[in-house]
Every structure is written in C-alpha cells, then in structure tokens.
C-alpha positions as CSV (number, residue, x, y, z in Angstrom):
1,X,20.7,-44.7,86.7
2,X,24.0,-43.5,85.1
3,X,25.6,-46.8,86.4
4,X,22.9,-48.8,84.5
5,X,23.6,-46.9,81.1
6,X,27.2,-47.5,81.8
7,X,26.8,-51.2,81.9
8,X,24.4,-51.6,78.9
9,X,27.0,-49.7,77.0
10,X,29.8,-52.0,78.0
11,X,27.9,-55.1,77.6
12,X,27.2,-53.7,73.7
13,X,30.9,-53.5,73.5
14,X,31.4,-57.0,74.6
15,X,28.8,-58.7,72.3
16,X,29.6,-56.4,69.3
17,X,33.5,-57.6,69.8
18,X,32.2,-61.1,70.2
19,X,30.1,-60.8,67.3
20,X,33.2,-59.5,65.3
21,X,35.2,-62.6,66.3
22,X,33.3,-64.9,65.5
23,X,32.4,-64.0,61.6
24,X,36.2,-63.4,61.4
25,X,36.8,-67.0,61.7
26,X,33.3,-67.8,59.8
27,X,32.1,-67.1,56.5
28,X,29.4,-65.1,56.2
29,X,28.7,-65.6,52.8
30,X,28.2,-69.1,51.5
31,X,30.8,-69.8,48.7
32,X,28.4,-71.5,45.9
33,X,29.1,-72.9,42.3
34,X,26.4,-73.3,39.5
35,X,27.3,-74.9,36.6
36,X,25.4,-74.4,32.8
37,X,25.7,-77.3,30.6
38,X,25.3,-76.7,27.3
39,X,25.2,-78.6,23.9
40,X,27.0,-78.6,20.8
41,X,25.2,-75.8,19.6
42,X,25.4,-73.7,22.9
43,X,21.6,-74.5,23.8
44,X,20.9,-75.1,27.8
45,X,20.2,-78.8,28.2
46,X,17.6,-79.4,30.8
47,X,18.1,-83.6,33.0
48,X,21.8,-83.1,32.9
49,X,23.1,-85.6,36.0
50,X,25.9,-83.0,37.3
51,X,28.4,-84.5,40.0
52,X,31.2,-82.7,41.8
53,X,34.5,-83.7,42.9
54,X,36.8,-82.6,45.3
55,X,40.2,-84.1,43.3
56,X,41.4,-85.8,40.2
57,X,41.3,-89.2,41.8
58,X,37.9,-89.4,42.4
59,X,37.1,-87.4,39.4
60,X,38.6,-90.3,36.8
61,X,36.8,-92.9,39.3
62,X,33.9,-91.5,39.9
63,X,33.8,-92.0,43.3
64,X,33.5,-89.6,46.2
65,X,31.6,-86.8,45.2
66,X,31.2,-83.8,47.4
67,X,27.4,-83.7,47.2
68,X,24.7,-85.6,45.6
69,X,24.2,-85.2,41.8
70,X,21.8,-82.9,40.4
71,X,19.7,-83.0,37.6
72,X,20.0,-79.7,35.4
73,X,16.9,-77.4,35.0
74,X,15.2,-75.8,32.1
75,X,17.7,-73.4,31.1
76,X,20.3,-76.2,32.2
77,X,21.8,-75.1,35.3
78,X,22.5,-77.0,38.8
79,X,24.1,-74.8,41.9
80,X,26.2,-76.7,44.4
81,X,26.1,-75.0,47.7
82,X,28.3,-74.2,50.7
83,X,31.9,-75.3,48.8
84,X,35.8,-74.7,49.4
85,X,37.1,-72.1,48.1
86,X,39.0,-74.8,45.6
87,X,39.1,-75.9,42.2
88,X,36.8,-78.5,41.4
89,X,35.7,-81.4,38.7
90,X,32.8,-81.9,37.1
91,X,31.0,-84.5,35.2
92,X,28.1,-83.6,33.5
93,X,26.0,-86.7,31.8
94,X,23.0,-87.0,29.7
95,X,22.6,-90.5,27.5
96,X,25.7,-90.9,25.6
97,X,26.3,-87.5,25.6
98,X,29.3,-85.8,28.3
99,X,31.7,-83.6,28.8
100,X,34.9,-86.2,29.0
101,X,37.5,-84.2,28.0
102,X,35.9,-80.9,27.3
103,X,37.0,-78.6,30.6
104,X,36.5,-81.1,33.6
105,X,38.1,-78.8,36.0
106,X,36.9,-75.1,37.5
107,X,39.0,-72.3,38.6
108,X,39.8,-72.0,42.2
109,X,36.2,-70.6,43.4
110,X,36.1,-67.3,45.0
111,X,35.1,-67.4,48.9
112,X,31.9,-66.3,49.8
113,X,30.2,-65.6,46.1
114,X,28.3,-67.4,43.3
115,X,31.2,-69.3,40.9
116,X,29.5,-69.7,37.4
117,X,30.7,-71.6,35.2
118,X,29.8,-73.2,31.6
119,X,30.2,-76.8,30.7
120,X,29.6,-78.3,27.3
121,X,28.4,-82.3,26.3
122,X,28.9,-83.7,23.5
C-alpha cells in the first residue's frame, strides 16, 4: 500500500514539473489590444473599419494586416486578440474621416494583458 502512495506522489511530481515547463515556454495569458476611436470632439464612433499591422511597410501600403479588420462597436471600440508583445499600426477609417497622421503607431504591448489604447479620426 505504502509503495502505491509512494508512486502517486512521484507521478504528481513529474506532471506538476511538466506542467511548469510547459507554461514557462507558453503564455498563459493572451497578450490582447483594443483600440477606442474617437472623433474630433472625443465622442466613441461606432462602424470604424480598424486594421492592424505588424510594421511600417505594410502600414503606408496597406497590405498585410495581422488579422482581419473590425468594425468598431457602440462605444467605438474593436479588441485584436492573441498579439506580439510589439508595437503596432493602426488604421482606423470611417467615410472620409481617419486617423492619417494622428498617432498610427502603439507602444510595445505588454505580454500577456489587455493594451488600450485611444485613436482619434478626423
């Protein structure tokens, strides 16, 4: 009986330091980014097309984006999922209205936590 116990315990060990291996090389948290876009007048605009890119490149060509565009929502936000922790750049579109110009490029996210940031059109 003793030698039963003895293995359970030791096979606990084993997948606990498994465990700990693995989420060491994995994120646990997903590192996420949701933008605001704002007008003029620093009211939430709602069917914003918001696209993200990973450099400047494909930023001025708007090509390449790292996930499909999203519209924004009532109170004018989109949230881009599962990113680098890396700057990005960010269109934001409505009619002739954008945000060429005004603060295209985020901080380097922080791994593993919601990035918010604010982005005006105009």
């Amino acid at each position: 009986m003793k030698r039963i116990a003895h293995r359970i315990t030791g096979f606990n060990i084993i997948m606990i330091a498994c465990f700990l291996l693995l989420t060491s090389s994995t994120q646990l948290l997903p590192t996420n980014l949701r933008i605001t876009v704002l007008n003029s007048l620093g009211n939430a605009e709602e069917g914003v097309t918001v696209t993200l890119y990973a450099t400047e490149d494909n930023y001025i060509e708007e090509k390449n984006p790292v996930q499909e565009s999203q519209l924004t929502d009532a109170k004018g936000r989109v949230t881009f999922t599962k990113l680098e922790p890396k700057p990005y750049f960010v269109v934001a579109r409505k009619g002739d209205l954008d945000n060429n110009g005004e603060g295209a490029e985020t901080a380097p996210l922080q791994e593993g936590r919601m990035n918010k940031v604010n982005i005006v059109i105009q």
